[in-house]
Each structure stands twice: as C-alpha cells, then as structure tokens.
C-alpha positions as CSV (number, residue, x, y, z in Angstrom):
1,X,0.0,0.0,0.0
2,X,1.5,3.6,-0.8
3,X,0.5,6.7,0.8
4,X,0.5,8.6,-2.3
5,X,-2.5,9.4,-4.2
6,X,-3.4,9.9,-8.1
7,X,-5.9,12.7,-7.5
8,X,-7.3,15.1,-10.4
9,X,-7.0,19.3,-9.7
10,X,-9.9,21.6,-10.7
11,X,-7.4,21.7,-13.7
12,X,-8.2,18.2,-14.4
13,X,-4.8,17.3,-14.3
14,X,-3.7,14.3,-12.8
15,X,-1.0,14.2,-10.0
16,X,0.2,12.2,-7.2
17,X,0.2,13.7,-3.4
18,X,1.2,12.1,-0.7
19,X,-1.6,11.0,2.0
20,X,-0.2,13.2,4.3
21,X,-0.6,16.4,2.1
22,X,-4.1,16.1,2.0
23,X,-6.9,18.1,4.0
24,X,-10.1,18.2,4.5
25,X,-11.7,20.9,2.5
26,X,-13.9,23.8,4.6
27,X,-16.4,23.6,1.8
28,X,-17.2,19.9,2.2
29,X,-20.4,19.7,4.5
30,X,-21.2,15.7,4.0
31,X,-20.3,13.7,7.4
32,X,-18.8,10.7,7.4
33,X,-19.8,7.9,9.8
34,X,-17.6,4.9,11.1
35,X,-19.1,2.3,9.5
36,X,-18.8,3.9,6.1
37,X,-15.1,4.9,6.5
38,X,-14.8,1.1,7.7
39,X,-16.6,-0.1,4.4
40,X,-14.7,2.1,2.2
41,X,-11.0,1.4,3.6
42,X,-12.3,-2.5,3.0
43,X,-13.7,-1.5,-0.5
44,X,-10.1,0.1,-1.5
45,X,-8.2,-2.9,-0.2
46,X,-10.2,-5.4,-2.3
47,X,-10.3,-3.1,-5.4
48,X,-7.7,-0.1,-5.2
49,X,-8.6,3.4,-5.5
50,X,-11.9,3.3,-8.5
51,X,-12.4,7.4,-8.6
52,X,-9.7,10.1,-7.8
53,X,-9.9,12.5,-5.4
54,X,-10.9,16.3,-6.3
55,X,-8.3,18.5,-4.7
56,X,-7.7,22.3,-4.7
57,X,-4.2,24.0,-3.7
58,X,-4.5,25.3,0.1
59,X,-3.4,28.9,0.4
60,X,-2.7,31.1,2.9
61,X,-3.1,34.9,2.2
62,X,-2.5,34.3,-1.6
63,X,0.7,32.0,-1.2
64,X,0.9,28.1,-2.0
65,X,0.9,26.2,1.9
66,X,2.0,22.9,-0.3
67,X,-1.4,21.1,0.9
68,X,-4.5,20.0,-1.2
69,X,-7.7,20.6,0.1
70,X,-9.9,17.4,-0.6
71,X,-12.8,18.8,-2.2
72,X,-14.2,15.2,-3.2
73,X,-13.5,12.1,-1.8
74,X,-13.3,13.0,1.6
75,X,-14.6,10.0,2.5
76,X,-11.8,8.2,0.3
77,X,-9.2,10.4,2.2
78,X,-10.4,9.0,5.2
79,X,-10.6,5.9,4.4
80,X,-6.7,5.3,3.3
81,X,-6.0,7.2,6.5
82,X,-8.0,4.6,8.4
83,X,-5.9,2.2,6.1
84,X,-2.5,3.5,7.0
85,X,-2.8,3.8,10.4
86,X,-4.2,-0.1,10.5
87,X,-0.9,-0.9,8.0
C-alpha cells in the first residue's frame, strides 16, 4: 500500500500527493460515519482506489501552503488514513 495518491485538480490534471498532504476541504459539508469509513477502507483494499480524489491547492493569504484541500473524496481520504494507520 502507498501513501500517495493519483488525485485530479480543478485543472483536471492528474497528479500524485502524498496522503499526508491532503486536508479536508472547509467547503465539504457531507459527514462521514464509522461504518462507512470502515466499508470504504475494505472496499479500497479489495479493489484499489476506482475514482480520484478532487483537490484544490491550500493557500494562505494568496501564497501556496503545499497542501490540497480534498474537495471530493473526503470519504476516500479517510478511508486510506484509516488504512495507514491499520498498515
């Protein structure tokens, strides 16, 4: 398992940020129970990662912090952390 993932920018291109890079966007409202985050990290073991994550570039006051904001997939982001930190 990596802790790098292929995620698409608003840009639509493709790049590859490592798990620990990623936040969780202010503008995503849609909670995220156990047992969802639990089905998901089992989903992504059995099949891999089947959509990428939407991320943003975080800034703060203009400049590049050298996070992504996960704008979707949130739940996806959670779920590899869940992964990771179960190894």
């Amino acid at each position: 398992m990596t802790d790098t993932n292929q995620i698409k920018t608003a840009s639509s291109a493709e790049i590859f940020v490592p798990l620990t890079k990623l936040k969780k966007s202010p503008r995503n409202k849609v909670p995220h129970g156990k047992e969802a985050i639990e089905a998901l990290a089992a989903s992504i073991a059995a099949k891999g990662m089947l959509q990428n994550l939407v991320v943003e570039p975080e800034t703060d006051e203009g400049k590049p912090t050298g996070h992504y904001l996960v704008t979707i997939g949130e739940g996806r982001r959670l779920a590899q952390l869940l992964r990771v930190k179960r190894k």
